[in-house]
Residue frames relative to the residue before (quaternion, step in Angstrom):
aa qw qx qy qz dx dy dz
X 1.0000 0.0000 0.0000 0.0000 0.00 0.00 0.00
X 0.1688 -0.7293 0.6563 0.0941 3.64 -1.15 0.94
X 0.6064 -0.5655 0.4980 0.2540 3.27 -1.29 0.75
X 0.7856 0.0219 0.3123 0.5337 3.14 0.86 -2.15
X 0.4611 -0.6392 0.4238 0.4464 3.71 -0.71 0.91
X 0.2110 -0.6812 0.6801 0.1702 2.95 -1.67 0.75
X 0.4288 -0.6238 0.5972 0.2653 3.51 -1.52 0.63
X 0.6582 -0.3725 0.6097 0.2370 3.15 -1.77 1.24
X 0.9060 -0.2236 0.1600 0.3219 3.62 -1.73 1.17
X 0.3657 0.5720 -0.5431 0.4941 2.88 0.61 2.29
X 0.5373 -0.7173 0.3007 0.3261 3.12 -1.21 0.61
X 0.1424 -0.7603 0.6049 0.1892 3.88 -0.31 -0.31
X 0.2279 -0.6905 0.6572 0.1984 3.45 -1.63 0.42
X 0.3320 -0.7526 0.5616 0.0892 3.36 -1.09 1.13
X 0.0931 -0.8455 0.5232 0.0519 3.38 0.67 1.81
X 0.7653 -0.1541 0.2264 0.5825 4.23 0.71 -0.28
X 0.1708 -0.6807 0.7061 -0.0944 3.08 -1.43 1.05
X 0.2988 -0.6790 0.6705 -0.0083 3.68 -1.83 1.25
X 0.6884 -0.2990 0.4758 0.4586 3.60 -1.39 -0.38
X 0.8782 0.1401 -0.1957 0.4133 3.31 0.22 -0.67
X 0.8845 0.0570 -0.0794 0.4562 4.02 0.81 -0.19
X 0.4457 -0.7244 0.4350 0.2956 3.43 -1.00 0.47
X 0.2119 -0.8050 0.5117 0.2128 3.56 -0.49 0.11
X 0.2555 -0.7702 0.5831 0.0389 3.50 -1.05 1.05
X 0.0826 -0.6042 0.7874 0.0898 3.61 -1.76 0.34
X 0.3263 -0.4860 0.7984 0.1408 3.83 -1.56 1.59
X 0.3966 -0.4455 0.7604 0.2568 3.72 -1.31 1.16
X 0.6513 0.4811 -0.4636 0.3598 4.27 -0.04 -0.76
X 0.8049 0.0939 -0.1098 0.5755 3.74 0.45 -0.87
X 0.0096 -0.7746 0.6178 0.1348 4.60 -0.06 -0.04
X 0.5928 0.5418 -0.4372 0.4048 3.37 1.22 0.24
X 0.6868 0.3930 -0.2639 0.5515 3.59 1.10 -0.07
X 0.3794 -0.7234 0.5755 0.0396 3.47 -1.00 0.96
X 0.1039 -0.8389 0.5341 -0.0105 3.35 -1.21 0.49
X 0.0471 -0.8693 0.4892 -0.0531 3.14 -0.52 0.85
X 0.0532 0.8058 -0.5855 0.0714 3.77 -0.86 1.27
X 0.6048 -0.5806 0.4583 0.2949 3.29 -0.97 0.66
X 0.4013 -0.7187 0.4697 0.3192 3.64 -0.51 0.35
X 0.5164 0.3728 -0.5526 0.5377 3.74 0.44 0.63
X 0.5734 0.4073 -0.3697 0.6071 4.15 0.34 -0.15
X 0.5895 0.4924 -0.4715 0.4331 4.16 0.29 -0.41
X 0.7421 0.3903 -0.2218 0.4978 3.11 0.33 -2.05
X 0.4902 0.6701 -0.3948 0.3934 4.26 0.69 -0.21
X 0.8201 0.4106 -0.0143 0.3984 2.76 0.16 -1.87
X 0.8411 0.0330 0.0342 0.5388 3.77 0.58 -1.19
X 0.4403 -0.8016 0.4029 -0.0349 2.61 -0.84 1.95
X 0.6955 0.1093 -0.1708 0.6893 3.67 1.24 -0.49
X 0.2135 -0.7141 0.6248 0.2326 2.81 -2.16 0.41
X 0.2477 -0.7641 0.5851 0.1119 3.73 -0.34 0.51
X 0.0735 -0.8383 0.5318 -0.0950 3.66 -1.01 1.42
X 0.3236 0.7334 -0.5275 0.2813 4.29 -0.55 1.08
X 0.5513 -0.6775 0.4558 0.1713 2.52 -1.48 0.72
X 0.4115 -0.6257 0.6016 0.2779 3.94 -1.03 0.60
């Protein structure tokens, strides 16, 4: 299950994850949340990319 559409070869932040879903931030909108189930994460996005601001 997705919360909200995600766009094809974009980036997402991975503000915090549970047992049952990952949560996302679009850098385009941070005012909307997202939520996906972690079988549809591990689907959907194929790298993860990690650094520091």
């Amino acid at each position: 299950m997705i919360s909200a559409k995600l766009v094809r070869n974009h980036a997402y932040t991975v503000s915090r994850s549970d047992s049952k879903y990952v949560y996302l931030i679009n850098p385009w909108d941070s005012s909307t949340k997202i939520h996906v189930d972690r079988k549809t994460f591990e689907e959907i996005f194929n790298a993860i990319d990690e650094f520091d601001l």
